[in-house]
C-alpha positions as a Python dict, from the first residue, in 0.01 Angstrom:
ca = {
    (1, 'X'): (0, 0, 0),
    (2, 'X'): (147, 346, -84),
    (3, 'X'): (141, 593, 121),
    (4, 'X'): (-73, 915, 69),
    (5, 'X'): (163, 1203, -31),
    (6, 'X'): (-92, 1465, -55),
    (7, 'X'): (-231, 1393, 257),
    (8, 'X'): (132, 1426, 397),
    (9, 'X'): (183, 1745, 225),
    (10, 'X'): (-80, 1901, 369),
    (11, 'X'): (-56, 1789, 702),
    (12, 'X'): (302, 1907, 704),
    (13, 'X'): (159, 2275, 565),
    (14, 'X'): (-102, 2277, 878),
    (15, 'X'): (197, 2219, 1073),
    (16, 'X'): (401, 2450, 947),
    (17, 'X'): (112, 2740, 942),
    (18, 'X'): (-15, 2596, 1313),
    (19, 'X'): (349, 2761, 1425),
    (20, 'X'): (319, 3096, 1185),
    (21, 'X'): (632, 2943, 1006),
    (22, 'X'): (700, 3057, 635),
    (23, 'X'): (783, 2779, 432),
    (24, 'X'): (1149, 2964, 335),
    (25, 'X'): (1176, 2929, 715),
    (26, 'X'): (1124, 2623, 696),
    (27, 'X'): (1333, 2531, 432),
    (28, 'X'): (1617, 2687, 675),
    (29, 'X'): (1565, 2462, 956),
    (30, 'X'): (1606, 2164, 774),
    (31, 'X'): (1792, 2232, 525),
    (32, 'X'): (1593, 2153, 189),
    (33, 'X'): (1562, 2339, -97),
    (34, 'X'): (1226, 2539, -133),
    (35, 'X'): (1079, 2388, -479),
    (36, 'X'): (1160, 2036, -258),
    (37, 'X'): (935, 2152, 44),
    (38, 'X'): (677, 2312, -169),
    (39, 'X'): (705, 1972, -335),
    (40, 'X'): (646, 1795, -66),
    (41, 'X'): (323, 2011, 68),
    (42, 'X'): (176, 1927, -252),
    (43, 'X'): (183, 1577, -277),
    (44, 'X'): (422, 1599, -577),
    (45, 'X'): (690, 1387, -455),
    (46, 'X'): (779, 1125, -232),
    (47, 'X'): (974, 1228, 91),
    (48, 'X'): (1208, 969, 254),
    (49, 'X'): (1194, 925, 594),
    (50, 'X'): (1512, 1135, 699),
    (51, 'X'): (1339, 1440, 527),
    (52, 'X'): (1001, 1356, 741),
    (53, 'X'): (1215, 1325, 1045),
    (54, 'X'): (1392, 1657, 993),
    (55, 'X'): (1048, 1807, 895),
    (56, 'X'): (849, 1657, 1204),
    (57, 'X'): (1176, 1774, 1454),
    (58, 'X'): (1172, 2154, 1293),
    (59, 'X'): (805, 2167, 1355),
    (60, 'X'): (840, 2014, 1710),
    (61, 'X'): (611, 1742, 1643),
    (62, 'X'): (636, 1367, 1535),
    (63, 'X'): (607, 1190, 1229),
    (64, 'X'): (353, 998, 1308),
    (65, 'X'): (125, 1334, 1295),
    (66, 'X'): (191, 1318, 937),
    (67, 'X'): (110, 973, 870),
    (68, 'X'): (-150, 895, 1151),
    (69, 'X'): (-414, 772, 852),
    (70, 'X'): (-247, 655, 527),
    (71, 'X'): (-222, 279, 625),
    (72, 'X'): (-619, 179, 695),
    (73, 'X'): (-622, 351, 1012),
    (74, 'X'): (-948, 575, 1069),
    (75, 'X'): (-1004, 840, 1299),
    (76, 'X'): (-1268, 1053, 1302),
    (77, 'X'): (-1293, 1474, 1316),
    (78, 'X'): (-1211, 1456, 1702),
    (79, 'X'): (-850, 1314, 1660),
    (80, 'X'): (-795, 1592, 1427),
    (81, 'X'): (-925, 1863, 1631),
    (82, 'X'): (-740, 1752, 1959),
    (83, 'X'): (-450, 1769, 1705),
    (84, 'X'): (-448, 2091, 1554),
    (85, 'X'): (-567, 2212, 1927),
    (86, 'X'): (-228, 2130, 2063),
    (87, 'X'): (-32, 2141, 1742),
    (88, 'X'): (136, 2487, 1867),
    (89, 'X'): (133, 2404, 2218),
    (90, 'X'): (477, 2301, 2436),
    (91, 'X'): (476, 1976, 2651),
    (92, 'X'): (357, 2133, 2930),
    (93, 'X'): (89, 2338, 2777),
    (94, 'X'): (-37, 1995, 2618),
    (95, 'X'): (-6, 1801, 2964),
    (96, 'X'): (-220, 2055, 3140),
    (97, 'X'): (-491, 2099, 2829),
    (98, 'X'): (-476, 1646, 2865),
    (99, 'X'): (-515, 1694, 3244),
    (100, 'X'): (-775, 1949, 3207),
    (101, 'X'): (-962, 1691, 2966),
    (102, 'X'): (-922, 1395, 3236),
    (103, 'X'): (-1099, 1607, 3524),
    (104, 'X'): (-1366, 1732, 3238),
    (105, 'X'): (-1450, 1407, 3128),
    (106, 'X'): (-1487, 1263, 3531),
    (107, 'X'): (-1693, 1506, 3561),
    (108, 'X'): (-1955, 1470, 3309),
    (109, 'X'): (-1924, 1100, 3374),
    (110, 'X'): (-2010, 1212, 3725),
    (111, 'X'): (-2343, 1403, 3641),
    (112, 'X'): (-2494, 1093, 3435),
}
């Protein structure tokens, strides 16, 4: 099964815009040229896994945020809200917003 480029792309543009990060900045931080990133954005090539990894590290995220769906697995609009909630958030910022969510949830589990 191949992998869904586009859908990489893009998710690596939300990324990218989630941290107000120009795409030349980009290009910068990792080291690739810009017709390669704006390649890769658009689904028009095939990034290897080193360029993913650089990528995913100058965004301060992982790679599996890029890839969370192309091999059969389905989530639905939550998992991608939760993840562009947090996308621009720091450890700690997403540890309290998950702890915050734990004592929500108890809570309305509470009231039923």
């Amino acid at each position: 099964m191949e992998p869904d480029y586009k859908a990489i792309g893009t998710r690596i543009k939300l990324a990218r815009k989630a941290r107000k990060i120009s795409q030349e900045a980009l290009c910068e931080m990792t080291d690739l040229s810009i017709s390669h990133m704006s390649h890769i954005e658009n689904g028009r090539t095939k990034a290897s896994l080193a360029t993913l990894i650089l990528i995913a590290n100058a965004l301060k995220t992982t790679v599996d945020s890029f890839l969370y769906d192309n091999y059969g697995v389905i989530y639905d609009k939550y998992d991608e809200g939760f993840r562009e909630l947090v996308a621009d958030c720091t450890p700690e910022e997403r540890e309290v917003i998950l702890q915050s969510a734990i004592m929500v949830k108890a809570a309305l589990k509470r009231k039923k």
